[in-house]
C-alpha positions as CSV (number, residue, x, y, z in Angstrom):
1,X,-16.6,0.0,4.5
2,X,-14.4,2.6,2.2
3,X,-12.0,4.7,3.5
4,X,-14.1,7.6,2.2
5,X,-17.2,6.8,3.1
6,X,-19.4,10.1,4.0
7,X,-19.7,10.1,8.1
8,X,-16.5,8.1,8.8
9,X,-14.9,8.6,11.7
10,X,-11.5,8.1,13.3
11,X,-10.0,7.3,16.7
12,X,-6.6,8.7,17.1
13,X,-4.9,7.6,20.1
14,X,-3.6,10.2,22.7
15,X,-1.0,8.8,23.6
16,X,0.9,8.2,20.5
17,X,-0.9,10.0,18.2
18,X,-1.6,7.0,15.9
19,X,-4.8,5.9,14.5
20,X,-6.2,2.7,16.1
21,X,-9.2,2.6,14.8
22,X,-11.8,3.7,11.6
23,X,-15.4,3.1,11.6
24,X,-18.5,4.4,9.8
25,X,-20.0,6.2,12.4
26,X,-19.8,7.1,15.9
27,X,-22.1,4.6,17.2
28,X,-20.3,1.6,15.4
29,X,-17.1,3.2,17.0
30,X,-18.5,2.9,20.2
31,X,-19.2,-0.8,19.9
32,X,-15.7,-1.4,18.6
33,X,-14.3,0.7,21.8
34,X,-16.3,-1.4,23.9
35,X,-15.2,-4.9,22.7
36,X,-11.9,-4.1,23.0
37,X,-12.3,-2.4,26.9
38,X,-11.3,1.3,25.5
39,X,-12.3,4.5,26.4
40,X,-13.1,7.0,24.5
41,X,-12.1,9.9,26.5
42,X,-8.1,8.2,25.7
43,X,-8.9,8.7,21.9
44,X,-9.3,12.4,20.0
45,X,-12.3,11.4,17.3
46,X,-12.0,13.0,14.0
47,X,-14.5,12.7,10.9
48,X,-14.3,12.2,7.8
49,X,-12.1,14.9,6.0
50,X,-10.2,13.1,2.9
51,X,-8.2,11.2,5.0
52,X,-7.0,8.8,2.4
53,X,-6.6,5.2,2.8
54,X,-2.7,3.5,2.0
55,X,-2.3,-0.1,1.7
56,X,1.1,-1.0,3.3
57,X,1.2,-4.7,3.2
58,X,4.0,-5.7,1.2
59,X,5.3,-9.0,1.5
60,X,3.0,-12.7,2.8
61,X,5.2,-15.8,3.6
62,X,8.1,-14.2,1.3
63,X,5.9,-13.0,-1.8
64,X,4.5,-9.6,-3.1
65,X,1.6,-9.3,-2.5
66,X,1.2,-5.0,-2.8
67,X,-2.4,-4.5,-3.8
68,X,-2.2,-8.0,-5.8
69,X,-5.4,-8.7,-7.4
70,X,-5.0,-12.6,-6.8
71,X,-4.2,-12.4,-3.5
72,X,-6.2,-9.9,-2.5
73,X,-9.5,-11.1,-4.4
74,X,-9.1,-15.2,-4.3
75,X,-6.1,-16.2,-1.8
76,X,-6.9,-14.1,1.0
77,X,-10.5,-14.6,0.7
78,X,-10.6,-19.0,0.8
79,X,-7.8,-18.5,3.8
80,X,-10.2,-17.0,6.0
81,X,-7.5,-16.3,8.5
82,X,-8.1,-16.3,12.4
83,X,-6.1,-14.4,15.3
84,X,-4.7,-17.8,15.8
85,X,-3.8,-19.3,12.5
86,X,-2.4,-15.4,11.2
87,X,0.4,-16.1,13.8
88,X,1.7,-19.2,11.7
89,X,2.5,-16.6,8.7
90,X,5.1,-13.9,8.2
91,X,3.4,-10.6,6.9
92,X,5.3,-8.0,6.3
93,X,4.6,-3.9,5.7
94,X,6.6,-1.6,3.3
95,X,9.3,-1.1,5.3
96,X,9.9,-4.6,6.3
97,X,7.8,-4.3,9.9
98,X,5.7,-7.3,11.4
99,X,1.9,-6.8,10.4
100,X,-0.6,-7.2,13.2
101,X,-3.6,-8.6,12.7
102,X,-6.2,-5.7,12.7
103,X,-3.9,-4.2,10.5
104,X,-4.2,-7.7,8.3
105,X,-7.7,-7.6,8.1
106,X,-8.3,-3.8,7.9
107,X,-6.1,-3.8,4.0
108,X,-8.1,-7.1,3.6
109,X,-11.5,-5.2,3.5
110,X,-10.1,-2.2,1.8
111,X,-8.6,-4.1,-1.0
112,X,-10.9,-6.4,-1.9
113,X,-13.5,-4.2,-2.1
114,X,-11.5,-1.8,-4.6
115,X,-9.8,-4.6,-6.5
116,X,-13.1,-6.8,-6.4
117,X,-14.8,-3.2,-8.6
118,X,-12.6,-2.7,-10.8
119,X,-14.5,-1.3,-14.4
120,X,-12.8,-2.6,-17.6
121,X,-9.6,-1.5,-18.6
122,X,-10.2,2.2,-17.8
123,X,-11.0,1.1,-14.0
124,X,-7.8,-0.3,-14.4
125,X,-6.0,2.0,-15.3
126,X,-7.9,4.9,-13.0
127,X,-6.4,2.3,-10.2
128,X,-2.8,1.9,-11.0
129,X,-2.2,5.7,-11.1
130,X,-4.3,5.9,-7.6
131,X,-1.7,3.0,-6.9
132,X,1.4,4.9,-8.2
133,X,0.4,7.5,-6.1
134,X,0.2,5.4,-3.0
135,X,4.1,4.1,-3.9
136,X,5.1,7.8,-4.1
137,X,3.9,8.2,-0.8
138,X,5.5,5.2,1.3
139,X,8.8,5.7,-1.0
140,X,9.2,9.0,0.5
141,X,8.4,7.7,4.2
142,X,11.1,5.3,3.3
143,X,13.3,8.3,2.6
144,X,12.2,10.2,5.2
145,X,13.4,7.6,7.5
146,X,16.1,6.6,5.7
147,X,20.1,8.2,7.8
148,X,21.4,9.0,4.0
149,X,25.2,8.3,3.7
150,X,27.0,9.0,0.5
151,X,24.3,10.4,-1.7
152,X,22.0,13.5,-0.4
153,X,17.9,13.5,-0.8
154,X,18.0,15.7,-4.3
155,X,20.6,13.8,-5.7
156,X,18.0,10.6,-5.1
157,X,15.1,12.6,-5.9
158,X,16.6,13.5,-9.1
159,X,18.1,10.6,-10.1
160,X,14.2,8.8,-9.6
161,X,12.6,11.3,-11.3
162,X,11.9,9.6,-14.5
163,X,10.7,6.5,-12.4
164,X,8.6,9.0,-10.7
165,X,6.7,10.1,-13.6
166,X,5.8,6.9,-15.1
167,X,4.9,5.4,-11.7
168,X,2.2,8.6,-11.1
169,X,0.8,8.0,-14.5
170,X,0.3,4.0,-13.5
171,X,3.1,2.7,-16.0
172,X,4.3,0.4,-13.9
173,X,5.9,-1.7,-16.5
174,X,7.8,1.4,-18.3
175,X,9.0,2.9,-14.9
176,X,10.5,-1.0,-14.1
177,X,12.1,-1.0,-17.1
178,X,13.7,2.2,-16.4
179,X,14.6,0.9,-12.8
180,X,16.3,-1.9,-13.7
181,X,19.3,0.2,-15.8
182,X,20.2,2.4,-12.5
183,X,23.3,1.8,-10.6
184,X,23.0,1.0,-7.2
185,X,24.4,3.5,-5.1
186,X,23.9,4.2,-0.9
187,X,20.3,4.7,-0.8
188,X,19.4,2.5,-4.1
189,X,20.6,-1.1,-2.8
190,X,20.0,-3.8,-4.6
191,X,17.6,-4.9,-2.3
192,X,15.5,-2.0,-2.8
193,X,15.5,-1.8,-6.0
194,X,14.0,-5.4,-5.9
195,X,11.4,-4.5,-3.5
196,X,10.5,-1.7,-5.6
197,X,10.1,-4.0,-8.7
198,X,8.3,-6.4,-6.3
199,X,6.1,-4.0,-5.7
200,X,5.4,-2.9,-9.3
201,X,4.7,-6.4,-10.6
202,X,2.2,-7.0,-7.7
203,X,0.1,-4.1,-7.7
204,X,0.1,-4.4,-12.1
205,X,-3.8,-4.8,-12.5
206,X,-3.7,-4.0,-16.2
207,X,-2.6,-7.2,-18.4
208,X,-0.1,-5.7,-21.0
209,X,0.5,-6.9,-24.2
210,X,3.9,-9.0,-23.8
211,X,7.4,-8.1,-24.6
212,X,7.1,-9.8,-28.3
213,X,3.5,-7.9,-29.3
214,X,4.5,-4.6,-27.9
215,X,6.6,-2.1,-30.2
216,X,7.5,1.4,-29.7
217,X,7.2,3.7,-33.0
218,X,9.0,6.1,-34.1
């Protein structure tokens, strides 16, 4: 089912305000409700109104997996993973949390079904700018919830902005390459700046020419 579906509808939990669950329509809601011995009358049900989808899963047993075609399209699909056998593996969300496995298999869906329909290279590239888009968003949770020290949020935000740019236009290789000259500083670890280029070379749909073919002109 896609996240924008016309008629989708959303159960937002009262007591935390979260969204448990997403289904096409009220009556496939209610059969989700009932398997898992919930009441609606604990959930506030919204409809469909451009609530956007955001894959989250970042890491699988250790390796990138961010909106990776091959994993997402081929490995994910012949692991046909259970409750049981998604316990032996160490999934891992944006910001380093334990995955559950509704969460697991709701990103499964959604990603296979937009990586599986990918159209040429313009479907490509109509993807990785949706994609950069969806970085921009959990790298500013990540801020957000980030207790700066040493370095204030504008300084960050305008030391990033020319990795920004390219990532909203879907150059993923350009903004890594401009990544990977920045000094570290309080915010920018190492280790983010990794995950960040993790990130990047996972979710690259569009096969690039390679370092020796590709020239810039003057």
């Amino acid at each position: 089912m896609s996240s924008s579906a016309l008629g989708a509808v959303y159960a937002i939990s009262k007591d935390d305000y979260q969204m448990k669950y997403r289904c096409s329509n009220l009556q496939v809601l209610d059969k989700v409700l009932e398997l898992h011995r919930k009441d609606r009358k604990d959930f506030f049900i919204l409809q469909e109104v451009g609530m956007k989808y955001i894959s989250r899963i970042t890491y699988f047993d250790g390796k990138c997996v961010y909106n990776n075609r091959e994993f997402w399209t081929k490995t994910a699909v012949q692991a046909k993973l259970t409750p049981e056998t998604f316990k032996e593996h160490d999934v891992l969300d944006f910001l380093g949390n334990a995955v559950s496995y509704d969460r697991y298999v709701d990103e499964y869906n959604m990603n296979l079904s937009r990586l599986s329909t990918l159209d040429g290279l313009a479907g490509e590239i109509a993807y990785n700018i949706e994609i950069g888009n969806e970085f921009i968003s959990l790298f500013r949770e990540e801020c957000v919830k980030t207790d700066f020290k040493g370095i204030t949020p504008l300084q960050i935000g305008i030391k990033l902005a020319p990795v920004i740019s390219l990532v909203q236009t879907g150059s993923f290789r350009e903004a890594k390459q401009v990544l990977q000259t920045m000094e570290t500083d309080a915010f920018l670890t190492p280790a983010r700046i990794k995950k960040y280029i993790d990130m990047m070379d996972a979710a690259d749909a569009i096969e690039y020419a390679t370092k020796e073919d590709y020239y810039y002109s003057m």
